[in-house]
N, C-alpha and C positions, 0 to 999 in steps of 0.2 A: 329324358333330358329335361330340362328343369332351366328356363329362360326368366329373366325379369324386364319390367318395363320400366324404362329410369331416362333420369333426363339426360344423363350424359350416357353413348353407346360409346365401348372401346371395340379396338380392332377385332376382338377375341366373340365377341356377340356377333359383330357381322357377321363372321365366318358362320359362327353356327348356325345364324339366321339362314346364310346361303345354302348350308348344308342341307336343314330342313327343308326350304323352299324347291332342291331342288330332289330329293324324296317324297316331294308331293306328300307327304306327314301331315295333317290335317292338326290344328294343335286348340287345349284348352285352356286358356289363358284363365287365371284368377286372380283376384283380388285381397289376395292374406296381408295382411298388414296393416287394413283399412278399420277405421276406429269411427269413421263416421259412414252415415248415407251418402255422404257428399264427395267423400273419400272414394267410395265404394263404385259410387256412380261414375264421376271422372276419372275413376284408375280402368272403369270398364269400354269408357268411350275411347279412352289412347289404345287400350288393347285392339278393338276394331277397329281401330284406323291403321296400326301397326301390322297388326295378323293377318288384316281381313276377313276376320269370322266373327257370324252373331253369337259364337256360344262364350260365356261365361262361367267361372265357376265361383259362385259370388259366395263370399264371407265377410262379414262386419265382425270387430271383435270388440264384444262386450267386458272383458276381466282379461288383464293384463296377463297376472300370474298363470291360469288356466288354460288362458284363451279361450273359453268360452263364448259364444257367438252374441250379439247384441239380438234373440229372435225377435224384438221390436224393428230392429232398425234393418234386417234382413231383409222383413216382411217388407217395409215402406220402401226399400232399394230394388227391392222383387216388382214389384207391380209398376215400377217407374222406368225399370231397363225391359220388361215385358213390353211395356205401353210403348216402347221406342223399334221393337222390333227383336229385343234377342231372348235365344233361347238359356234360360237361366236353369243352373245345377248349381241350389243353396246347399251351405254348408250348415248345417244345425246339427243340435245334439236329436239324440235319439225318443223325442218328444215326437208321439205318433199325431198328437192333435195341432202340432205347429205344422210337421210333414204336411197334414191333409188338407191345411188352410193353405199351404203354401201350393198346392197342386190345384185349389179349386181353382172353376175360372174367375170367379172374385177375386184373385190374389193376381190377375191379369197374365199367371203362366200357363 
């Protein structure tokens, strides 16, 4: 099931919210649609305030057309939602030397 986080909730999100909630469903909220750090950061802090959980699955999108990920602005979203306490699952392309930088603990995950 596939939730969003937005500013206006209709009747139809509560339900499913309650639904989930009371499935004890543990959920991964992410961040698709976020075009900056700052996007990225603040769409992760309402999910934990909404969900209740540190996990993230954080995407920054770099290229509209492709949606290709910004692995710049990943990185520096990664090591800032780490630094705050959550457990981050980036979304990057299949670059095994972003992957590694993103797991070190220099990348603060």
């Amino acid at each position: 099931m596939r939730c969003a986080v937005s500013r206006a909730v209709n009747a139809r999100a509560k339900a499913s919210w309650s639904i989930i909630r009371e499935l004890g469903v543990r959920v991964l909220p992410n961040t698709a649609g976020c075009h900056s750090v700052k996007e990225a950061v603040t769409t992760a802090h309402m999910a934990r305030e909404v969900f209740g959980t540190p996990w993230i699955k954080l995407e920054v999108i770099g290229e509209d057309d492709t949606l290709q990920p910004d692995v710049f602005g990943l990185t520096e979203a990664a090591r800032i939602l780490c630094a705050e306490g959550f457990e981050v699952f980036p979304y990057t392309t299949e670059d095994l030397v972003l992957r590694n930088g993103c797991s070190r603990p220099a990348a603060g995950c």
